[in-house]
Backbone as CSV, one residue per row, in Angstrom:
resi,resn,N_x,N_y,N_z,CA_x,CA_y,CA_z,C_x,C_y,C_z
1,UNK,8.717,-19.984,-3.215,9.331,-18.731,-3.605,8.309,-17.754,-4.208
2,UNK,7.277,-17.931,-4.759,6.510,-17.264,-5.889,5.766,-16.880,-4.201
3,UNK,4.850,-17.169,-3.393,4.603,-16.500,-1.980,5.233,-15.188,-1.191
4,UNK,6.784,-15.751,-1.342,7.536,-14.816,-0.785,7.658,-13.718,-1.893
5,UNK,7.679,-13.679,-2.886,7.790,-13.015,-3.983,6.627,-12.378,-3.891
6,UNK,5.582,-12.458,-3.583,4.554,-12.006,-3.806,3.687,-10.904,-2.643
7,UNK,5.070,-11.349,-1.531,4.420,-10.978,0.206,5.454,-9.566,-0.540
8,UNK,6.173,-9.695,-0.807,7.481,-8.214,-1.015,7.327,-7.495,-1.626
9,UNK,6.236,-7.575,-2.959,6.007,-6.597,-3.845,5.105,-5.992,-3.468
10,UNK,3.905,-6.742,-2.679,2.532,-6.310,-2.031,3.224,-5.358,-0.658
11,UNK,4.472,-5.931,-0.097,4.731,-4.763,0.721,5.142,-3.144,-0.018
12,UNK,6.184,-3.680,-0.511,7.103,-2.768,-1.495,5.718,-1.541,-1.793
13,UNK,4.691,-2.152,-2.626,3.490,-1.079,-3.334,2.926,-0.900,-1.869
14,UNK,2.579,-1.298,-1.062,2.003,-0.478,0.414,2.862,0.775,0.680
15,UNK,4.084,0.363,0.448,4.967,1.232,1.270,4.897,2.374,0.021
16,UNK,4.996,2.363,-0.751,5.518,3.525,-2.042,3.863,3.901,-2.205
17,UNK,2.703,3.618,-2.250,1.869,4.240,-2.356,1.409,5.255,-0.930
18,UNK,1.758,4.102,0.353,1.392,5.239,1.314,2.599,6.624,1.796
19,UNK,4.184,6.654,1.246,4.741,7.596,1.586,4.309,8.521,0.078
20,UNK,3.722,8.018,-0.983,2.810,9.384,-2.055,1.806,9.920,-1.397
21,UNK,1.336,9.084,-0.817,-0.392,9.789,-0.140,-0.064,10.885,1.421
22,UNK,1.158,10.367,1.641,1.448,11.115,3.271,1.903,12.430,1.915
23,UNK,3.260,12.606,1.059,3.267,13.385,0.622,2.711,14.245,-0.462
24,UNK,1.395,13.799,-0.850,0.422,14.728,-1.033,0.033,15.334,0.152
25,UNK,-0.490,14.725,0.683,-1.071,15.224,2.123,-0.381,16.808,2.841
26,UNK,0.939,16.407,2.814,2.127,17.365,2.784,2.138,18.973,2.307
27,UNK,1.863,18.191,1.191,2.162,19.588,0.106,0.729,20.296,-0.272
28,UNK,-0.432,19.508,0.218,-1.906,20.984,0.335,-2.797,21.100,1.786
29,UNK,-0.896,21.004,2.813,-1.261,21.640,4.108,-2.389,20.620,4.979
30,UNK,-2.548,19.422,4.857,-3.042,18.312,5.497,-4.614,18.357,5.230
31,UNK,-4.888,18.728,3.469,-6.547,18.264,3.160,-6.204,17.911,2.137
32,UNK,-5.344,16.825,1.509,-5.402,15.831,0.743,-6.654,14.630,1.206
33,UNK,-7.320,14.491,0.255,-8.008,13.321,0.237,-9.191,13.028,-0.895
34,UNK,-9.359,12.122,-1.626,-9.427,11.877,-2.780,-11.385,11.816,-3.098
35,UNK,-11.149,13.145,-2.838,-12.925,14.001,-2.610,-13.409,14.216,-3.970
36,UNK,-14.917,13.449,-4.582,-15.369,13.549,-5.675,-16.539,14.237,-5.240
37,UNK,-16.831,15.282,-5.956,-17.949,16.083,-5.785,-19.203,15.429,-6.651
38,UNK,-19.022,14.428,-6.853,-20.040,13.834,-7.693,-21.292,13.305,-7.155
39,UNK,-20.534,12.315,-5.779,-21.756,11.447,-5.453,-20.982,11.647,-3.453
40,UNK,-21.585,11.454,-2.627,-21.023,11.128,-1.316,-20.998,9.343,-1.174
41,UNK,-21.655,8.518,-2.080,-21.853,7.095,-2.168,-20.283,6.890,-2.831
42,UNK,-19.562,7.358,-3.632,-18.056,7.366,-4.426,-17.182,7.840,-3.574
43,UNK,-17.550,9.120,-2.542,-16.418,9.585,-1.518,-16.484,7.963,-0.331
44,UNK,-17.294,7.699,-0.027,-17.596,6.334,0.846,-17.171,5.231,0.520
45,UNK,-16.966,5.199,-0.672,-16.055,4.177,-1.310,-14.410,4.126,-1.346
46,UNK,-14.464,5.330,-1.676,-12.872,5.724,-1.625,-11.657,6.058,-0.090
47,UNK,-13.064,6.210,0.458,-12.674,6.811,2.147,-12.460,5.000,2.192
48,UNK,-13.032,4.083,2.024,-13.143,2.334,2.714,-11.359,2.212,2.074
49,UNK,-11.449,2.610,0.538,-10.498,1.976,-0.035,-9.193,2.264,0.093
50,UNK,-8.930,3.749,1.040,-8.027,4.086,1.341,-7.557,3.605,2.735
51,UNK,-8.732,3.174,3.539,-8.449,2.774,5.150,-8.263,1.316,4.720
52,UNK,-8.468,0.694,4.044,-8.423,-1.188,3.619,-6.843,-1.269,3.691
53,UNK,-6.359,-0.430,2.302,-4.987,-0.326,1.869,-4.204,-0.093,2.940
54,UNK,-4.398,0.960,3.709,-3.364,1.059,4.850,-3.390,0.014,5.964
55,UNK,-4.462,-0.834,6.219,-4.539,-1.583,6.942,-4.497,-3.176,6.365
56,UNK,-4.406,-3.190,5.036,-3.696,-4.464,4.124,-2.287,-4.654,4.609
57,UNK,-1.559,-3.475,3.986,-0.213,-3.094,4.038,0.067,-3.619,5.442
58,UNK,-0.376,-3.271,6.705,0.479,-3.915,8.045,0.015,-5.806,7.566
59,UNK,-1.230,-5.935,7.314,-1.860,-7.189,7.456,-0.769,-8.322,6.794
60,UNK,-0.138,-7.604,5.765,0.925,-8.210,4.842,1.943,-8.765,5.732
61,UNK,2.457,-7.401,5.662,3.531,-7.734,6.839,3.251,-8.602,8.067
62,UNK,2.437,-8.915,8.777,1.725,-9.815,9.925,2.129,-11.028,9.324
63,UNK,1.523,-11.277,8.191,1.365,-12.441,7.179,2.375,-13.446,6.921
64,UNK,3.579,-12.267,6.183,4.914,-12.266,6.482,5.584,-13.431,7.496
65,UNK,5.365,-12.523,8.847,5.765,-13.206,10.067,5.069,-14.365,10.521
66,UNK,4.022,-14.406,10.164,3.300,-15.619,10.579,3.753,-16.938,9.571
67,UNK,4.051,-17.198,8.268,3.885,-17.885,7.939,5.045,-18.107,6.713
68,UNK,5.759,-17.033,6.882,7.130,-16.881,6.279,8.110,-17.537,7.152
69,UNK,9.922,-17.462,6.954,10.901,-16.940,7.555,10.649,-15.320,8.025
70,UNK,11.099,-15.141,8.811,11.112,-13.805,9.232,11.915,-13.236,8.882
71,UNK,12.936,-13.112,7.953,13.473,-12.281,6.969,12.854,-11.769,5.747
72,UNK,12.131,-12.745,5.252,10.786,-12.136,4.480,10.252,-11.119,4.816
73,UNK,9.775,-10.678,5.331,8.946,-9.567,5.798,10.051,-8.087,6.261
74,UNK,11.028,-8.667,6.867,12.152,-7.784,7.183,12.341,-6.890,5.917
75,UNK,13.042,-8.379,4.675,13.904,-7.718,3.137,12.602,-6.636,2.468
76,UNK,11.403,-6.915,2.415,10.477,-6.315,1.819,10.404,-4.482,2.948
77,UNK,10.452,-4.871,3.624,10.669,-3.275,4.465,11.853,-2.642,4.594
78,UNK,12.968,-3.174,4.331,13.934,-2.702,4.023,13.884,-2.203,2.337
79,UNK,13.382,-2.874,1.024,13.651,-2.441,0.276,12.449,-1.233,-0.100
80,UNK,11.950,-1.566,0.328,10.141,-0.575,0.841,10.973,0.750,1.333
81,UNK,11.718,0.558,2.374,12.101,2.623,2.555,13.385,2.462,2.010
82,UNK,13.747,2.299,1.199,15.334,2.417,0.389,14.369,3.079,-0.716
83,UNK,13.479,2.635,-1.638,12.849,2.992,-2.707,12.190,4.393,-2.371
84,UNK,11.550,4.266,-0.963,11.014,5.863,-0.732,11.775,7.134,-0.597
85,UNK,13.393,6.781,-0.534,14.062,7.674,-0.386,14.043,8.867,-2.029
86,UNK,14.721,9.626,-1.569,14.165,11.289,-2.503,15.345,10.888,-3.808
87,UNK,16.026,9.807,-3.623,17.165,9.715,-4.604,16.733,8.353,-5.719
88,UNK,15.802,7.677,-5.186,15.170,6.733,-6.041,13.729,6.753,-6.596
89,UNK,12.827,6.267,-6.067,11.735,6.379,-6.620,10.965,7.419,-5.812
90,UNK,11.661,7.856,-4.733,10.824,9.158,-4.285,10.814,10.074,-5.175
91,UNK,11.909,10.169,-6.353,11.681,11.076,-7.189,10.235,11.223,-7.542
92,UNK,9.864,10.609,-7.986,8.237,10.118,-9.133,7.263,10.464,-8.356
93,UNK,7.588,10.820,-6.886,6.307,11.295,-6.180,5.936,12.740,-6.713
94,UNK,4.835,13.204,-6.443,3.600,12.415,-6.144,3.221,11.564,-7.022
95,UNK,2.435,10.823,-6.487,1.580,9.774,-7.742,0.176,10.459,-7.678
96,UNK,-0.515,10.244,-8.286,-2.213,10.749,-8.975,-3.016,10.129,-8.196
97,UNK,-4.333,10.717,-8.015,-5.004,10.349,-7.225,-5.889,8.710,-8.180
98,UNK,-5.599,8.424,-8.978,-6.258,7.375,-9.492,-5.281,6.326,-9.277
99,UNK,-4.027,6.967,-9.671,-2.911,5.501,-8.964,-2.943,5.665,-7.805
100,UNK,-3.391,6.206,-6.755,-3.876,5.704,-5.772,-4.086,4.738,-4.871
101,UNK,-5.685,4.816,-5.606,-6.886,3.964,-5.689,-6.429,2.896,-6.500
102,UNK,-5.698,2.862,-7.543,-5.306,1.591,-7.844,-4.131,0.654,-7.192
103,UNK,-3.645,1.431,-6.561,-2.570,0.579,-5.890,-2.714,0.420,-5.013
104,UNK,-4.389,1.026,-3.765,-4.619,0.514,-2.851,-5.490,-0.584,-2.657
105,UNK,-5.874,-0.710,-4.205,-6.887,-2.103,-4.753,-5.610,-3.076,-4.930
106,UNK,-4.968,-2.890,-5.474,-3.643,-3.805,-5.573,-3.648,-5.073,-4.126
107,UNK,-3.113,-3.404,-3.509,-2.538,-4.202,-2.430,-3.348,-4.627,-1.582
108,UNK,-4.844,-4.483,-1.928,-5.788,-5.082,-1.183,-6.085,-6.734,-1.292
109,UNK,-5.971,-6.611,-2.806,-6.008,-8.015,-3.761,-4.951,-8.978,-3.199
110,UNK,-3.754,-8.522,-3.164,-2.609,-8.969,-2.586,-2.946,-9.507,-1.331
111,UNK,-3.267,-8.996,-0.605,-3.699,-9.613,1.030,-4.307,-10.509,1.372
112,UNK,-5.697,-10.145,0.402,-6.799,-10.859,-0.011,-6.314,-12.364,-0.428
113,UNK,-5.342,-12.284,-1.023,-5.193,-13.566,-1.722,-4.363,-14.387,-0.779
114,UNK,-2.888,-14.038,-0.021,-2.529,-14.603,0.601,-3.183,-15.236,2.077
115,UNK,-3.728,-14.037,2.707,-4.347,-14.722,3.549,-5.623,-15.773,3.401
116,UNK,-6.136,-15.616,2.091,-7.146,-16.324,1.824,-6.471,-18.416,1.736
117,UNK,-5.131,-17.707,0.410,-4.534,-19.156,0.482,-4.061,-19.815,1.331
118,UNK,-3.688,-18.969,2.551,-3.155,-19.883,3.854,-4.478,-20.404,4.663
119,UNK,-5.525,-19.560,4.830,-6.405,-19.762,5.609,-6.940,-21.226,5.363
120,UNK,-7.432,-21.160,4.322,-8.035,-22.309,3.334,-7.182,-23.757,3.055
């Protein structure tokens, strides 16, 4: 149970961080993206950490199906766009560009770990 528990929340935060990032994206006309004028070595980082996350997030779900019931993976995407709707936690959108990055480390960690523990 603590697996399956763990495949749903890692979906759940894929899903609620990437419908904040589509709706930033949205709302400054499609040049959202989490650009530090500091260093181009920090934009290169952040550009990886944003393509990881979106490509965690399906990896989850894969994960899911592979090695779950296949309702697992289903209940977590079902409660994943119930939460994105504008009457629940879509309220709270946008999120900040640092929760982000942290919730695309999240859900990187998340992936990271399951597929690591099955692999192994």
């Amino acid at each position: 149970m603590i697996l399956e528990t763990i495949l749903i929340v890692g979906i759940i935060i894929g899903f609620l961080n990437s419908r904040s990032i589509t709706l930033a994206d949205r709302t400054i006309s499609g040049d959202y993206f989490l650009i530090s004028s500091k260093s181009q070595v920090i934009n290169l980082i952040i550009s990886i950490l944003m393509f990881l996350g979106m490509i965690s997030t399906f990896a989850l779900i894969i994960w899911g199906f592979v090695y779950l019931k296949w309702y697992f993976p289903i209940i977590g995407i079902i409660v994943s766009t119930i939460l994105c709707q504008q009457n629940l936690v879509g309220k709270l959108f946008l999120f900040k560009e640092l929760t982000h990055l942290f919730l695309n480390i999240l859900v990187i960690a998340i992936n990271s770990y399951l597929w690591i523990i099955k692999l192994l």
